[in-house]
C-alpha angles and dihedrals in degrees: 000000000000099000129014095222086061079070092043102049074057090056107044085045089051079054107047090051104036094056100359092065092054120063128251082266098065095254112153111231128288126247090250090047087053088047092053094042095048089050093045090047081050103046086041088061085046094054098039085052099049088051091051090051086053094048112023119083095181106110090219089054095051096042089048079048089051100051096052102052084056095042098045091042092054093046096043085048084056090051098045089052093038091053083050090049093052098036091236110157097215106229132219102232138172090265098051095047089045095050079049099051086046099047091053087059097052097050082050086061093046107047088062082063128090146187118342092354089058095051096045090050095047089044093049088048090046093056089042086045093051094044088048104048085037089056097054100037086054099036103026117012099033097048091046092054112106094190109072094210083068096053091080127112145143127186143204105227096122102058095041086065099039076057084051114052082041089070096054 
């Protein structure tokens, strides 16, 4: 892994959403708080991989990029029209304002970084990013939804780290 904070930013992620998504009380989250996480992880995606289309040059890495912005876009469309649908108001949370504070961070680190050490960076923290965000919305958000229609979710984990090993 090209830089250690890549596995922190996971970790704190597993964190935030394992025992941030939930209140001091113990509550799981609510229907409207999923529904804000899932958009923000998703805007979050949209924003890493804008960045990597206005600094990568390796054709793998903008065409990943590329992927994800339409991806993300289209599935963020769908939640925005499904939270309509279903009349659920999404709601900031602890857990959305932390992944985005997070996730600033992150595109800081990032933009000090060029060339192939960029790539390599954006595309590790892609992988940890997908596993992580895999990991809650299949152990924590998923399972605390209440509306089944919010219980749907495919992610891109397998071809961030295709992209991955092809850069080694």
């Amino acid at each position: 892994m090209m830089f250690m904070r890549v596995a922190g930013m996971a970790g704190a992620l597993a964190a935030l959403f394992v025992a941030g998504s939930a209140s001091a009380q113990g509550a799981k989250p609510s229907d409207p708080q999923i529904a804000h996480i899932a958009y923000t992880a998703g805007q979050i995606d949209i924003e890493a991989a804008e960045q990597a289309l206005k600094k990568s040059k390796n054709k793998e890495v903008v065409a990943f990029a590329k992927d994800m912005v339409r991806d993300h876009k289209a599935v963020n469309e769908k939640a925005l029209s499904l939270v309509k649908k279903l009349k659920v108001t999404p709601e900031d949370n602890d857990t959305s304002k932390s992944l985005s504070q997070q996730a600033a961070q992150k595109r800081a680190e990032l933009a000090k970084l060029n060339g192939d050490a960029f790539d390599k960076a954006y595309v590790t923290n892609e992988v940890a990013y997908h596993k992580t965000v895999n990991g809650a919305l299949e152990n924590t958000l998923i399972p605390s939804a209440t509306n089944p229609e919010l219980k749907d979710f495919q992610g891109h984990e397998q071809h961030a780290e295709q992209v991955a090993a092809d850069l080694k």
